[in-house]
N, C-alpha and C positions, 0 to 999 in steps of 0.2 A: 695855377688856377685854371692855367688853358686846359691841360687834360683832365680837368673835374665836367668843365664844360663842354670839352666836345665826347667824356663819355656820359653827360647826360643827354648828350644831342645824339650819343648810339642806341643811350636806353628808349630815347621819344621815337626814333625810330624804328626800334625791335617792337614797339607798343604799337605803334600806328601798323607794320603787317599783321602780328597777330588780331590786333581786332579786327581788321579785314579778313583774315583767317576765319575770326568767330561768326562774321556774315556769312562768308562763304559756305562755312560746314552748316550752316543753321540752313540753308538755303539747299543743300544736297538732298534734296526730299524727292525717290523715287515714286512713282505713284505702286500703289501698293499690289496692281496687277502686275507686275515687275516679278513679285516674290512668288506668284502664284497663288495669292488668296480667294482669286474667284474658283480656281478649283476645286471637285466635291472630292466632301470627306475628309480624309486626316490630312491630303495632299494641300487642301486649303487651309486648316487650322493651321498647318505646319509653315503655308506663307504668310499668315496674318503674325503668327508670334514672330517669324524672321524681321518681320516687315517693323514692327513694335520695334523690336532688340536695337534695328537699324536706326531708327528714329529715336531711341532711348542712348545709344553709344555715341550719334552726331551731335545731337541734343547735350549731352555729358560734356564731352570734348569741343563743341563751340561756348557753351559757360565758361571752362578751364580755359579756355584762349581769351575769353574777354576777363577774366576775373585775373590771368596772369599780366596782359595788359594793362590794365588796369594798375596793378601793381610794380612794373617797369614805370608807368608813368610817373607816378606816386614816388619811386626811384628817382627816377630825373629831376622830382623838384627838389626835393634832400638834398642831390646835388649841386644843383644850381645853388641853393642857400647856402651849401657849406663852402661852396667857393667862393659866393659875396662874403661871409664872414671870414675866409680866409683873407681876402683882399681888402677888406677893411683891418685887418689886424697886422697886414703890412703893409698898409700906408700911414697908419698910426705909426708903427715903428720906424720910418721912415720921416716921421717929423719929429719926434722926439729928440734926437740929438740937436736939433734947430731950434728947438725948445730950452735946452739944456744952456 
C-alpha cells in the first residue's frame, strides 16, 4: 500500500506544478504593442490578430494545465482510497485466522 501512497503523493505533486503552470501561462500577457498593433495599416491588423492568437493559445494551454491538474489530483484520491481499502482488506485477513 506504501507505493499506492507515495504515487498518490507523485500525482499531488505533478498537480500542484501544473497549476502553478496554469497561473504562470495565464499570467504571460504581453502588452499588445509587443506584436505591433499600434502600427498603421495591415502592419497593425497583422499585430492585433498575433497578439489575439497569443493570448487565445496561453489562454488554451493554462485551462489544459489547470483541468489536467486538476485531474492528477482527483487521481491521488482514487489512490489514497484504494490503498485504505487495500489496507483494511489485509488487516481483516490478518485477524481472521485468530478468529478461526
Amino acid at each position: 500500500m506504501d507505493s499506492l501512497r507515495q504515487l498518490a503523493a507523485r500525482f499531488d505533486g505533478a498537480a500542484t506544478t501544473l497549476t502553478g503552470a496554469s497561473h504562470r501561462l495565464a499570467g504571460l500577457e504581453p502588452p499588445s504593442p509587443a506584436f505591433g498593433d499600434g502600427a498603421p495599416g495591415r502592419l497593425g491588423e497583422l499585430g492585433r490578430v498575433l497578439h489575439g492568437q497569443w493570448l487565445g493559445a496561453f489562454g488554451a494551454r493554462a485551462r489544459e494545465a489547470a483541468a489536467t491538474g486538476a485531474r492528477l489530483s482527483d487521481a491521488a484520491s482514487a489512490l489514497r482510497a484504494v490503498a485504505a481499502e487495500y489496507s483494511d482488506v489485509d488487516e481483516a485477513a490478518r485477524r481472521r485466522p485468530e478468529e478461526a
